[in-house]
C-alpha positions as CSV (number, residue, x, y, z in Angstrom):
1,X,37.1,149.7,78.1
2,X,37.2,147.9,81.6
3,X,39.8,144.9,81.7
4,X,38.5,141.8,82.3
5,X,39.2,140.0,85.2
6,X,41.7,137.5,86.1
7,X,40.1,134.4,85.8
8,X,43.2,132.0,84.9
9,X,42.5,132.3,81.3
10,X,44.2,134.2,78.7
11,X,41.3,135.8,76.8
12,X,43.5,136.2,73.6
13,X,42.7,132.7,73.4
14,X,39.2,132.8,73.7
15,X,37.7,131.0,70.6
16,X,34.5,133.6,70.4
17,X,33.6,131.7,67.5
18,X,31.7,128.8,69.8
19,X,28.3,130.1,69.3
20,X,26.9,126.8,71.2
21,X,27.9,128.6,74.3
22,X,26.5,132.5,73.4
23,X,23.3,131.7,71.6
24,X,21.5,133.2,74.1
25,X,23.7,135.3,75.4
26,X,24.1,138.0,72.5
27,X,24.2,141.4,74.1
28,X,27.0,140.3,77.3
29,X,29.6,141.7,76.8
30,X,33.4,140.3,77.1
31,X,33.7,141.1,80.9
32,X,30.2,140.4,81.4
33,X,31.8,136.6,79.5
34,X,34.1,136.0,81.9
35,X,32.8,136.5,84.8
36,X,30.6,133.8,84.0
37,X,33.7,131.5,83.3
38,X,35.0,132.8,86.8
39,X,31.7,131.4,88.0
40,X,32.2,128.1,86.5
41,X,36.1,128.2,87.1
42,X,36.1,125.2,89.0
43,X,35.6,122.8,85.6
44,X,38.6,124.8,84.1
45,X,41.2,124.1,86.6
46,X,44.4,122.8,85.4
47,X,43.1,123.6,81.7
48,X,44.7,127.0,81.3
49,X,45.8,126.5,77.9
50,X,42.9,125.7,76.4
51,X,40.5,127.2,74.0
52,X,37.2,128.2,75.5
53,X,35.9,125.8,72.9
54,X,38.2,122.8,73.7
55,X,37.5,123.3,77.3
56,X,33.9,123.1,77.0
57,X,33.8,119.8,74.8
58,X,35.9,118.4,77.4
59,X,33.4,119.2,79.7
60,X,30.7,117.4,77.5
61,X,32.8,114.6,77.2
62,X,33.4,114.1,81.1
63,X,29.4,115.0,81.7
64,X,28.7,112.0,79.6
65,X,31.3,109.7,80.9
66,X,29.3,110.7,84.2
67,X,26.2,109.9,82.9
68,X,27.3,106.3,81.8
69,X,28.9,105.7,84.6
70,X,25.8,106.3,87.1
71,X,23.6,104.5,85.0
72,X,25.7,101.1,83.6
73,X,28.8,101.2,86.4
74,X,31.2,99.0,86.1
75,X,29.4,96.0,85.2
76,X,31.2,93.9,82.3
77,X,29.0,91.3,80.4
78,X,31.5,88.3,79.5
79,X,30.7,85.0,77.5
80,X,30.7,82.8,80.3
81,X,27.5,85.5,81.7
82,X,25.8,85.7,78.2
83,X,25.9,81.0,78.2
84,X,24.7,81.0,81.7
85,X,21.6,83.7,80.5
86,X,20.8,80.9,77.7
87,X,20.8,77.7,79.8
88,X,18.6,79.4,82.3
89,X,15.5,80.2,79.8
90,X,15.6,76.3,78.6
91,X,13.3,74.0,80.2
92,X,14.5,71.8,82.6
93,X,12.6,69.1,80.9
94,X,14.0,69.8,77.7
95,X,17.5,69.8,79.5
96,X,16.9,66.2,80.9
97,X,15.6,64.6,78.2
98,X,18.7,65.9,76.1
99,X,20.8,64.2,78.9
100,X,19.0,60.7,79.0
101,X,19.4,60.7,74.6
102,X,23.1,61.2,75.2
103,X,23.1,58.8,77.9
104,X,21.8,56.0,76.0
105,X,23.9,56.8,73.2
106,X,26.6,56.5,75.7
107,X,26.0,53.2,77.1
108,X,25.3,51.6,73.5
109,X,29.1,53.3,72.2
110,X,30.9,51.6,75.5
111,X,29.2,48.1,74.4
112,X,31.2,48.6,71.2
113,X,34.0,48.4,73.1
114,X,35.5,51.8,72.0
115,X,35.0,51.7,67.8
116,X,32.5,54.0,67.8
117,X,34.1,57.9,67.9
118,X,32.8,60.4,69.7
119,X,29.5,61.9,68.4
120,X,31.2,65.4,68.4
121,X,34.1,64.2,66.3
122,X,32.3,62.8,63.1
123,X,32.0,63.8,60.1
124,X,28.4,63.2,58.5
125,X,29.1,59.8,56.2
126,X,30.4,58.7,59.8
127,X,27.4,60.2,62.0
128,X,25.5,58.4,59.6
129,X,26.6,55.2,59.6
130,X,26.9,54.5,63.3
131,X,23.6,56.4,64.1
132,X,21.7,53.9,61.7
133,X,23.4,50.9,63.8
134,X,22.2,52.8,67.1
135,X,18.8,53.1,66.4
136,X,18.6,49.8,65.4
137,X,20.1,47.9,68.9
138,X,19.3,50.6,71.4
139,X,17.6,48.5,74.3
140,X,16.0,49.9,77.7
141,X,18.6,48.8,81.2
142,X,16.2,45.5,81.2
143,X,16.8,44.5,77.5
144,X,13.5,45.6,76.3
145,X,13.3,47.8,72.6
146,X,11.9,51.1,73.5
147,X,8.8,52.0,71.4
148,X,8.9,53.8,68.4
149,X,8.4,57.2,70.1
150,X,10.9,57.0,72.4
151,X,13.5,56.0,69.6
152,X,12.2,59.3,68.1
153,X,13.1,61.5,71.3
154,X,16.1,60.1,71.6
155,X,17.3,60.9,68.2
156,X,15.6,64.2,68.9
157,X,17.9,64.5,72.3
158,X,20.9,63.8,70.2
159,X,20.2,66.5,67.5
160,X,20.0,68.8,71.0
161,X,23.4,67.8,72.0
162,X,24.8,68.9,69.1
163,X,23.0,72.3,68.6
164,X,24.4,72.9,72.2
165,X,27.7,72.4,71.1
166,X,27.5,74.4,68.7
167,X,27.6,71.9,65.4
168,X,24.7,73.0,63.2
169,X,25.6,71.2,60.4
170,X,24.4,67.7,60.3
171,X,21.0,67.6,60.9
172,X,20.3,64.6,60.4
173,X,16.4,64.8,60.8
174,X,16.5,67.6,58.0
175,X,14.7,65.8,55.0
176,X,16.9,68.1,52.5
177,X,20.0,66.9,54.4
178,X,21.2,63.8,51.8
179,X,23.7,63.5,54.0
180,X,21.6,61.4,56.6
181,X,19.3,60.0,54.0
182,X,19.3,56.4,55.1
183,X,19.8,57.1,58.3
184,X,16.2,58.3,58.5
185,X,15.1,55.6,56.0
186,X,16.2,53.3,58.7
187,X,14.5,55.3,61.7
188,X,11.4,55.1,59.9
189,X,11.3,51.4,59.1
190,X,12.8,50.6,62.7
191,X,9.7,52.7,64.3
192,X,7.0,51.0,62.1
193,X,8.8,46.9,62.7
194,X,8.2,48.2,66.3
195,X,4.3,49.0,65.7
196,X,4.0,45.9,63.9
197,X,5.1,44.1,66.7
198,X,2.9,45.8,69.0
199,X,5.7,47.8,70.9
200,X,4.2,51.2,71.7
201,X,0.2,50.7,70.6
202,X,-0.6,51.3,74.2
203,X,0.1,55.0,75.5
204,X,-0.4,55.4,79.3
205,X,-1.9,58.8,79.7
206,X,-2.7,60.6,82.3
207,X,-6.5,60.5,83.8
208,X,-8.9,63.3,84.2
209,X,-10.8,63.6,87.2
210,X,-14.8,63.4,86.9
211,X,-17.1,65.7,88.4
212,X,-18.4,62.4,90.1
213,X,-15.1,62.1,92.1
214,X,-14.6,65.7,92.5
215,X,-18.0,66.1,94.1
216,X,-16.1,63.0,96.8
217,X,-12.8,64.7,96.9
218,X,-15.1,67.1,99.1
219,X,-17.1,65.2,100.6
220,X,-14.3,62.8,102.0
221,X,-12.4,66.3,103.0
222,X,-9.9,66.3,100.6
223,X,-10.6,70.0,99.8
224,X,-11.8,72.4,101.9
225,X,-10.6,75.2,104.3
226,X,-10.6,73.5,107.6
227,X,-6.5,73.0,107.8
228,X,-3.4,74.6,105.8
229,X,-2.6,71.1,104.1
230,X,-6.0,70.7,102.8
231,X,-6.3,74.2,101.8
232,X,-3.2,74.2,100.1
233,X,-4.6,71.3,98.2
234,X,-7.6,72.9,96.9
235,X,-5.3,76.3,95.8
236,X,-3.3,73.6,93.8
237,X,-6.2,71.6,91.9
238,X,-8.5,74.1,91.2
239,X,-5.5,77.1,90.0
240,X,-4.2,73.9,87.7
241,X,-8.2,73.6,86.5
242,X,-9.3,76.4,86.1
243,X,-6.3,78.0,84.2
244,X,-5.1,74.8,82.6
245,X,-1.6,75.2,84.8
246,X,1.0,72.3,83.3
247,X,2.3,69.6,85.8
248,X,5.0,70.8,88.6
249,X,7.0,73.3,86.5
250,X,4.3,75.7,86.5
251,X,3.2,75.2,90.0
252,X,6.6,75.2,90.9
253,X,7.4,79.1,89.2
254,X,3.8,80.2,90.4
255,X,3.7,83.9,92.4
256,X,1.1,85.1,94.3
257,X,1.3,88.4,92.5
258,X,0.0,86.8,89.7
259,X,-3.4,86.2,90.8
260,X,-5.9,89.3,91.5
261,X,-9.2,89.0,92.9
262,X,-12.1,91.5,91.8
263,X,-15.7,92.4,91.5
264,X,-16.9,93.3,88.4
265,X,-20.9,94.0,88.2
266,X,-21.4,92.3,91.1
267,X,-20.0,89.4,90.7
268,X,-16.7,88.5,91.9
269,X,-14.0,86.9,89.7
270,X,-10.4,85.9,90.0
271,X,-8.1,86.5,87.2
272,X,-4.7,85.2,86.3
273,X,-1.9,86.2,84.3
274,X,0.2,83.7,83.3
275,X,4.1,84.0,82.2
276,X,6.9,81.6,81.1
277,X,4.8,77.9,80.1
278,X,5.7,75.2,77.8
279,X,3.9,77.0,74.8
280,X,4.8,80.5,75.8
281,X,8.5,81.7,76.7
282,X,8.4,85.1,75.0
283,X,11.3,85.0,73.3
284,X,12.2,85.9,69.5
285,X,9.7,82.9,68.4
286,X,6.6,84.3,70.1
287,X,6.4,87.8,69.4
288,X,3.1,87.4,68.1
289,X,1.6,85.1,71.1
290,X,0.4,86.5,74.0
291,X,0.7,84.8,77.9
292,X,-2.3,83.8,79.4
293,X,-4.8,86.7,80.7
294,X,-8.0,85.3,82.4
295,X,-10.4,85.9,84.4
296,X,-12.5,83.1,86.2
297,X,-15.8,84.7,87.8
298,X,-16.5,83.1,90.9
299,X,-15.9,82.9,94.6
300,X,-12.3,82.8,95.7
301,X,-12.3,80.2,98.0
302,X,-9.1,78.5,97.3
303,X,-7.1,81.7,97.3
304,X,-7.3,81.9,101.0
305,X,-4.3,80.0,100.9
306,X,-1.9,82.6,99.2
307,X,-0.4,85.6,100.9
308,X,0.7,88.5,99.6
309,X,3.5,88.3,97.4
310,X,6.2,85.5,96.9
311,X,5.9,81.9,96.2
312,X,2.3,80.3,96.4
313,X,3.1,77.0,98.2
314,X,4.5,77.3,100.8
315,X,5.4,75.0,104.1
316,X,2.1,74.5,105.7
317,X,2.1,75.3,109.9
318,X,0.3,73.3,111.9
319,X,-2.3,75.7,114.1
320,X,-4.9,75.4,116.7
321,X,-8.2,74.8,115.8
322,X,-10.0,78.2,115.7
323,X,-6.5,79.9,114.7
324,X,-6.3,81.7,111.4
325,X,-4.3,79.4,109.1
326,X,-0.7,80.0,108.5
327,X,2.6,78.9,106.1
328,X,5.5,79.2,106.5
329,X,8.1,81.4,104.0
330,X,10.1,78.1,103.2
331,X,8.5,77.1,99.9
332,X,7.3,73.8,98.7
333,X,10.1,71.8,97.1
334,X,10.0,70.3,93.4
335,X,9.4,67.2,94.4
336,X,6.7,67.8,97.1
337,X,4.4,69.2,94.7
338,X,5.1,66.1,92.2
339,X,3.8,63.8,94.9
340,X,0.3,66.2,95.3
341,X,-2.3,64.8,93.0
342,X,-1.0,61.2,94.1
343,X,-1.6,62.3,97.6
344,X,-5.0,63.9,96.5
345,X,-6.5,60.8,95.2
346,X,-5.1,58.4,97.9
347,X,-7.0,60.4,100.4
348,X,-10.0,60.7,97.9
349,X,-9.6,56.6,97.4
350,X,-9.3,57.1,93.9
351,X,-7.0,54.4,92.3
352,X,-7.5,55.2,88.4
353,X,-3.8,56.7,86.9
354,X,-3.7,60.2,88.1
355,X,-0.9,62.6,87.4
356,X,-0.6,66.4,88.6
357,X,-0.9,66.6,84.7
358,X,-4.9,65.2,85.4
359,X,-5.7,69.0,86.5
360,X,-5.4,70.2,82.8
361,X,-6.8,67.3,81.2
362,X,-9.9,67.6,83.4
363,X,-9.8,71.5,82.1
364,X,-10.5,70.7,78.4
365,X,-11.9,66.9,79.0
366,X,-15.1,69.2,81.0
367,X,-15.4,72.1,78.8
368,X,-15.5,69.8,75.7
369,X,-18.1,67.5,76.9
370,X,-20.3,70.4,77.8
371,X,-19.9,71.9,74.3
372,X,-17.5,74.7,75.1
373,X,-15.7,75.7,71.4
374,X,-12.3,74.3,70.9
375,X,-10.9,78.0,71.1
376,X,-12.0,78.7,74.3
377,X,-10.7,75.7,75.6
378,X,-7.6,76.5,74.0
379,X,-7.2,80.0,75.8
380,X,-7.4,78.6,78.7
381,X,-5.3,75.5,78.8
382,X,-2.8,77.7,76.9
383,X,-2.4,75.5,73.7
384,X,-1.4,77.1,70.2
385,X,-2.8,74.3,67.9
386,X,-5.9,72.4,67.6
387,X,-4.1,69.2,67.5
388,X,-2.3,69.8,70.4
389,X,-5.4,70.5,72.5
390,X,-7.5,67.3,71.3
391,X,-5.2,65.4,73.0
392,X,-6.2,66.8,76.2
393,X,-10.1,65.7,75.5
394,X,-11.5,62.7,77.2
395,X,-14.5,61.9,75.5
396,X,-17.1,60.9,79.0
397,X,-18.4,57.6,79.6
398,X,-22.0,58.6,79.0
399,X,-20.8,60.1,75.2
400,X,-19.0,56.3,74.8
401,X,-21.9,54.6,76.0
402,X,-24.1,56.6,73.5
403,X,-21.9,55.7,70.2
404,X,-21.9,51.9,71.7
405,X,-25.9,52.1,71.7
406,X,-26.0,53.5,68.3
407,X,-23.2,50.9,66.6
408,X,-25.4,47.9,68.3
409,X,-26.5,45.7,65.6
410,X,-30.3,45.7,64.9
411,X,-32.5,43.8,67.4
412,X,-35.9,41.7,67.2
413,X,-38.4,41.4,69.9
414,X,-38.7,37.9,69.2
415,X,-35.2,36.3,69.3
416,X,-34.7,38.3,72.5
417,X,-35.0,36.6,75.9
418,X,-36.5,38.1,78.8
419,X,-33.5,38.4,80.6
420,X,-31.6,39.8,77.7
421,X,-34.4,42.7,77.4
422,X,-34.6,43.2,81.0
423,X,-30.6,44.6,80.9
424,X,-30.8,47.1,77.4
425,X,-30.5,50.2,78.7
426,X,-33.4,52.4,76.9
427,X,-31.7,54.4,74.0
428,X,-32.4,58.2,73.4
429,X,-32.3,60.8,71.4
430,X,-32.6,64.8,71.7
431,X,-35.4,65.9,69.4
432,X,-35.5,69.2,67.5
433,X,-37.9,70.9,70.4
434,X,-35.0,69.5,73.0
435,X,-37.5,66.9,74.3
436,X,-35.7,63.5,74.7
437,X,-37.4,60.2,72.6
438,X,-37.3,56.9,73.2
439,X,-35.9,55.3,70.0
440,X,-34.7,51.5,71.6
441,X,-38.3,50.2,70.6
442,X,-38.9,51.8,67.6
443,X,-35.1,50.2,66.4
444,X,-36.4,46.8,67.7
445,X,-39.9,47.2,65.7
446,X,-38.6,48.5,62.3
447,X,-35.8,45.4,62.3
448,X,-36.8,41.6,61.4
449,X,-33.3,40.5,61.8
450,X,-32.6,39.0,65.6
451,X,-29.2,39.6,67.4
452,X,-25.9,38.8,65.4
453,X,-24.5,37.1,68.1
454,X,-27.5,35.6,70.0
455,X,-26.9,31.8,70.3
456,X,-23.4,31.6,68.8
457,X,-20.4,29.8,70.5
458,X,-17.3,31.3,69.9
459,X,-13.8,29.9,70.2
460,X,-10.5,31.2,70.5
461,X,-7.3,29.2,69.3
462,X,-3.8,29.5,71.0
């Protein structure tokens, strides 16, 4: 029998019992072996004492270790890393209005003059005590009570503070929490005393724009295609209208990757996919919500404006007219795009209360009073609940005008001056053919009654 070779290796010591590495090698034989170790004699160096078996896990081992390596490096996750992940998926919003709560709790602690404890150092029969004394003499910088719903974020805030520093236990808006059960029996009657004293009854809510004065925002130039800045104006209303985009945050996030223009039998259609929004953050909590997906068929005007890849709004560079028009790559600050649906109707001479949260409002307020169902409307202003979206619905001056006309007390033709005739507006309805009837005359014949308030003097008493 020929002698192996010398290839550093005692073969005494072989371990032939490793069928891993012969399993398709069956008919070598033992020289025919170790040649093919001799071949590979360059992962055995310095292992001479080894087992064939031993050797070749050690092998594995370092393969792997190799693998890990390449594809991980030397990249260590710490805590500090894993807290910075967290606070970057909250909403700045969120974030400040967790700040303001604390704030005001703050201020309201140093007028105590140092009795109250830190929040993070009571115990609940503590937390309770002082945060029914809070609620109750919390004033705005001027003095003034804040309104019922802002005595409800700030307790809201507070809970916040807590939960980001790690104290879970006293929630003290948790109805099964007895620990805080006066505390919220005192919230509650604090928030209706407010009501009662009309503190709160009027909400100032944002506007939505008519089709009347968007037809003017183009006829005075507000929109249009003629220079960067009012381009860039007509990218930002209509991408906030037609896919029901939320204030600044949104615009602020928005890529021009996620628009895509197409054709699709003819006609042409822009679609949108959306990503992190206020109802939508893809987390744990919305597995089974979806981000916006949709497609707007029309002409892509507006999107002239965006280039092609990177932030949407960018700074605006002033051409030459007949020059193609051009941005800059330094995008729009937060701020800056605050301040563009005030700058929008100042040019448009509009002088109603307009916020850059009009855009979606004017989404749902025009596809509810042309009928649209509430679940489309809902896809595309991105809201989860039915609630939620009804608050976003303006019903239009004609619709108001029409329940006024109906609600109108009964009139007679003969208690009814000439002059007072001369201004009724003729009342209609739709018929079941869709005609429209004239119903003002036939109310007046069918009534004997004359006008509830025709001839009366009314007073008023200070």
């Amino acid at each position: 029998m020929e002698e192996p070779a010398d290839c550093g290796m005692n073969v005494a010591e072989i371990d032939f019992l490793d069928v891993d590495m012969f399993d398709d090698v069956d008919d070598l034989t033992l020289s025919q072996v170790c040649q093919n170790v001799e071949h590979e004699y360059f992962t055995f160096e310095g292992l001479q004492n080894l087992t064939l078996t031993q050797t070749l896990q050690n092998y594995q081992q370092d393969s792997s270790n190799d693998l890990e390596t390449d594809s991980y490096g030397e990249f260590v996750v710490d805590r500090e890393d894993l807290s910075l992940m967290i606070k970057h998926t909250e909403n700045q919003n969120t974030k400040n209005n967790t700040k303001w709560a604390f704030n005001v709790f703050e201020k309201w602690c140093l007028s105590r003059e140092g009795v109250v404890p830190e929040l993070l150092n009571m115990n609940s029969e503590d937390m309770d005590f002082w945060l029914q004394r809070f609620i109750v003499e919390a004033r705005r910088k001027d003095g003034v009570e804040y309104p019922p719903k802002s005595l409800y974020l700030i307790t809201c805030g507070l809970l916040r503070y807590l939960r980001d520093a790690d104290v879970n236990d006293k929630n003290f808006l948790d109805e099964q929490n007895l620990n805080f059960c006066k505390f919220r029996k005192v919230l509650d009657a604090r928030m209706k005393m407010l009501i009662e004293k009309g503190i709160g009854c009027e909400m100032k809510q944002a506007e939505p724009i008519t089709q009347e004065q968007e037809e003017s925002m183009w006829r005075e130039k507000v929109f249009g295609k003629e220079s960067a800045e009012m381009l860039q104006r007509t990218l930002f209303f209509y991408s906030a209208k037609l896919f029901g985009l939320r204030a600044c945050d949104e615009h602020h996030d928005l890529q021009c990757s996620q628009f895509d223009v197409g054709d699709e039998n003819g006609t042409p259609f822009v679609q949108f996919i959306g990503r992190q929004s206020k109802t939508f953050k893809g987390g744990l909590g919305h597995m089974n919500i979806t981000n916006k997906n949709i497609k707007h068929y029309c002409k892509p005007v507006h999107l002239d404006a965006l280039a092609n890849d990177g932030n949407c709004y960018r700074r605006p560079l002033k051409g030459i007219p007949g020059t193609p028009i051009r941005y800059g790559n330094q995008p729009l600050g937060i701020n800056k795009l605050k301040s563009f649906m005030k700058v929008i109707c100042t040019k448009a001479g509009l002088s109603s209360y307009f916020t850059n949260h009009s855009c979606k409002r004017t989404c749902a307020t025009q596809l509810y009073n042309a009928g649209v169902d509430e679940q489309e409307i809902m896809a595309r202003t991105g809201h989860r609940s039915q609630a939620g979206v009804r608050k976003y619905k303006r019903t239009s001056a004609e619709i108001s005008a029409t329940v006024s006309r109906i609600l109108d007390p009964p009139c007679s033709s003969s208690s009814i001056e000439d002059s007072a005739e001369s201004s009724v507006a003729p009342q209609k309805k739709l018929r079941t053919d869709g005609m429209e009837e004239d119903i003002s005359d036939k109310r007046c014949e069918n009534s004997n009654s004359g006008q509830i308030f025709h001839g009366c003097n009314v007073y008023f008493h200070a």
